[in-house]
N, C-alpha and C positions, 0 to 999 in steps of 0.2 A: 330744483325738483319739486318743490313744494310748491312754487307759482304755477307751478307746469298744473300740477296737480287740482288748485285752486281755477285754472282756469278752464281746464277740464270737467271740473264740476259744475263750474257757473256756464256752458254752453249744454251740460246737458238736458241742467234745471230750463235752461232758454225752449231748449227742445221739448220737453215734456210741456212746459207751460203751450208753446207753440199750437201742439200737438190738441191741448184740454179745450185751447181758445175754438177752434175751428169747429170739434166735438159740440159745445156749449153755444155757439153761433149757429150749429142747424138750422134753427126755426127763424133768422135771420138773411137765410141763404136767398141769391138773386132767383128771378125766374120763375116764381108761384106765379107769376103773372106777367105778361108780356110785357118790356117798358113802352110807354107814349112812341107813336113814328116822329120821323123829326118832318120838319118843314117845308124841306128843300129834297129834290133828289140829284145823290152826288155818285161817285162811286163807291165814298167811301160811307155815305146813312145808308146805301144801296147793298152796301155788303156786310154793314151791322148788324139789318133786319134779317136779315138771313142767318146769321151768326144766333141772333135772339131766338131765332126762331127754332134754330139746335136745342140753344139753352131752357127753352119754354117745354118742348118736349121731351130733351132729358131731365129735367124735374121733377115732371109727371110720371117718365114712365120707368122711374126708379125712385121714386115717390112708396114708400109704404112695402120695401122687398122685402121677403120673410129669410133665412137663412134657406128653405125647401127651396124656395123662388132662384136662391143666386147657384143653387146646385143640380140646376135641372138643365137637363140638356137633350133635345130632342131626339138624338142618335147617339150613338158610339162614337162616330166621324167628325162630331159638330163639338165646337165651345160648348163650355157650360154660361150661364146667365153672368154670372162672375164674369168669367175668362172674356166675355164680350165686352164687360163692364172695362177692366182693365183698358183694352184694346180701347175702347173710347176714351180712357184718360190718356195715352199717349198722344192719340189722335188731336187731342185738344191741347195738349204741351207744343206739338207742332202747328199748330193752328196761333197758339201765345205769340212762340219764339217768332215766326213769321214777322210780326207787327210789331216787334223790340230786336229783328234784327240779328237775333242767335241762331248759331249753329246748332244742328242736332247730331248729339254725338252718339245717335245707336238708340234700343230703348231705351225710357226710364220706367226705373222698375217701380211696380207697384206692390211689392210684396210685404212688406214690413209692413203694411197701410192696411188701417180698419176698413172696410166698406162704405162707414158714414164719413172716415178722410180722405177717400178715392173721391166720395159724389162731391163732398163738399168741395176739395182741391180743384175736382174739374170742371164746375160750374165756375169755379171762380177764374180758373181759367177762361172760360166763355165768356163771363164779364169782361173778363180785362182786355180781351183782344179786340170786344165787339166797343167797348169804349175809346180804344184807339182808335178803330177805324169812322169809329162815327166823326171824330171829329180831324181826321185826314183831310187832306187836300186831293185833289185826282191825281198831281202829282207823288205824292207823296204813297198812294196806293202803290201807283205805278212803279216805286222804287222798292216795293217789300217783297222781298225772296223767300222762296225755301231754300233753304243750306243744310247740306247732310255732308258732315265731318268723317271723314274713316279713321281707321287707327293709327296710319302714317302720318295725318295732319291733312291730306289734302283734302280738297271740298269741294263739290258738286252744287250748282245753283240753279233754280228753274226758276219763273217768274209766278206771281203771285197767281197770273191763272191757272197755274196748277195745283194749288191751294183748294181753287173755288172746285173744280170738278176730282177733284184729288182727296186729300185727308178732310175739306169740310162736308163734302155730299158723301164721304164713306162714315163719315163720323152720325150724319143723319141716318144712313143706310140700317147701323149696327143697333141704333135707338130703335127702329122698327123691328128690331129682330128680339132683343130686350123685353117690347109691351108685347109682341107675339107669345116669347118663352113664357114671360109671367101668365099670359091669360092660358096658355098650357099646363101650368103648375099650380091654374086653381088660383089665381090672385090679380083678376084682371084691372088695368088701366080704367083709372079713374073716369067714368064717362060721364060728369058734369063739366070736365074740361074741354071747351072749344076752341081747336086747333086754328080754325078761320082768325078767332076772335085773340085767342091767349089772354083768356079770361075763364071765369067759372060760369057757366049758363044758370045758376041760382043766385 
């Protein structure tokens, strides 16, 4: 009972630490600025820079939210700025899992999560998928599914094009919706950022 307990305590200290690291890494976070294009065009730098190019603009345009910003919502009918935010971390958990080959077993929730652990977890999801794929094969593209798990175990699979016009261009979509809401609540998208360039124009 006492191990039980001991090791209970040392995975929750993992978690909290876990939890400080990512906090304290903010300003370290991928995506202030677009990475270098690579060299070659493959399918798989071809669907990196597109991935980066989520990541560039979800940066920016949850870059500086105010707590008014993540609770505004332009109707009664519509998400709140939050609630879209959310939606884009699942969005980009299924974007991950894609390119490492896991199932998606339903949402993942984001409720227990700060706001600066939601951006920060889902940028870094953006990294990590868009680093796999940069350095894929065309085959090896060609082999990445979406898997969606149901609760009996079975699974459903589509090919990764469904990916590209599916969870990555709705994941773009909802970022558009994001620097929309904020510049409605009074806290408009940083516009020294060039979206062409993914860069600062000063």
């Amino acid at each position: 009972m006492r191990n039980l307990l001991c090791l209970l305590l040392f995975l929750y200290s993992m978690m909290a630490y876990s939890q400080d690291s990512i906090t304290d890494n903010s300003k370290e976070l991928p995506y202030a600025i677009i990475p270098d294009y690579p060299e070659s065009y493959s399918a798989g730098t071809i669907a990196a820079r597109v991935v980066d190019g989520l990541g560039f603009r979800y940066y920016w345009g949850t870059e500086g939210l105010r707590s008014e910003d993540l609770e505004f919502k332009p109707n009664e009918d519509a998400r709140t700025t939050e609630e879209t935010i959310n939606h884009i971390y699942q969005l980009t958990n299924t974007l991950k899992n894609a390119t490492l080959g896991k199932a998606n077993g339903g949402d993942v929730s984001s409720e227990n999560m700060s706001f600066e652990e939601k951006r920060a977890t889902t940028l870094l999801n953006i990294k990590a998928a868009s680093d796999i794929l940069r350095t894929s094969s065309d085959e090896e593209v060609a082999s990445y599914k979406l898997i969606f798990k149901r609760k009996d175990g079975s699974t459903t699979e589509y090919p990764f094009w469904n990916m590209l016009n599916g969870p990555l261009a709705d994941a773009i979509w909802h970022v558009g919706q994001v620097v929309s809401f904020r510049r409605s609540s009074g806290n408009p998208f940083n516009s020294n950022m060039s979206l062409f360039n993914g860069r600062s124009r000063n």
